[in-house]
Phi, psi and omega in degrees: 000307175315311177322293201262024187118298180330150181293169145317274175318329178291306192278025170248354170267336179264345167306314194252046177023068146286080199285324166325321168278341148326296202293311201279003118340306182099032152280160205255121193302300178333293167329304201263002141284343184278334157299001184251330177288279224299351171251010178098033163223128194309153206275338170296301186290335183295319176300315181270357158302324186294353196254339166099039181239191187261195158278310158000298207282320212281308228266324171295333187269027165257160193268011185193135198274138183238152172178116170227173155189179164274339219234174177313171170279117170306110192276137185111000000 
């Protein structure tokens, strides 16, 4: 991060994946999916954190329980 730049404040929002403080920031929703493949994480858990829920939570207010990404599984 330091390599491309980033602020203090910029790498302290991708260590601690906020994806909501991201968006509110001004990253490009495209970007933090592509930042969630490369850490392991469905494009689902990123929609329900913007939402401040769990996935559980996030996955009742849909009509069919679902779960994708591109990226690998996350380990940790």
């Amino acid at each position: 991060m330091v390599a491309r730049g980033l602020s203090v404040e910029e790498a302290d929002l991708v260590r601690r994946l906020d994806w909501r403080a991201l968006i509110h920031y001004g990253v490009i929703f495209f970007v933090l999916e592509k930042l969630a493949a490369v850490v392991g994480v469905s494009n689902l858990h990123v929609y329900a954190a913007m939402r401040g829920q769990s996935l559980a939570e996030f996955q009742k207010t849909r009509n069919a329980k679902i779960e994708y990404g591109v990226g690998a599984k996350r380990i940790g």
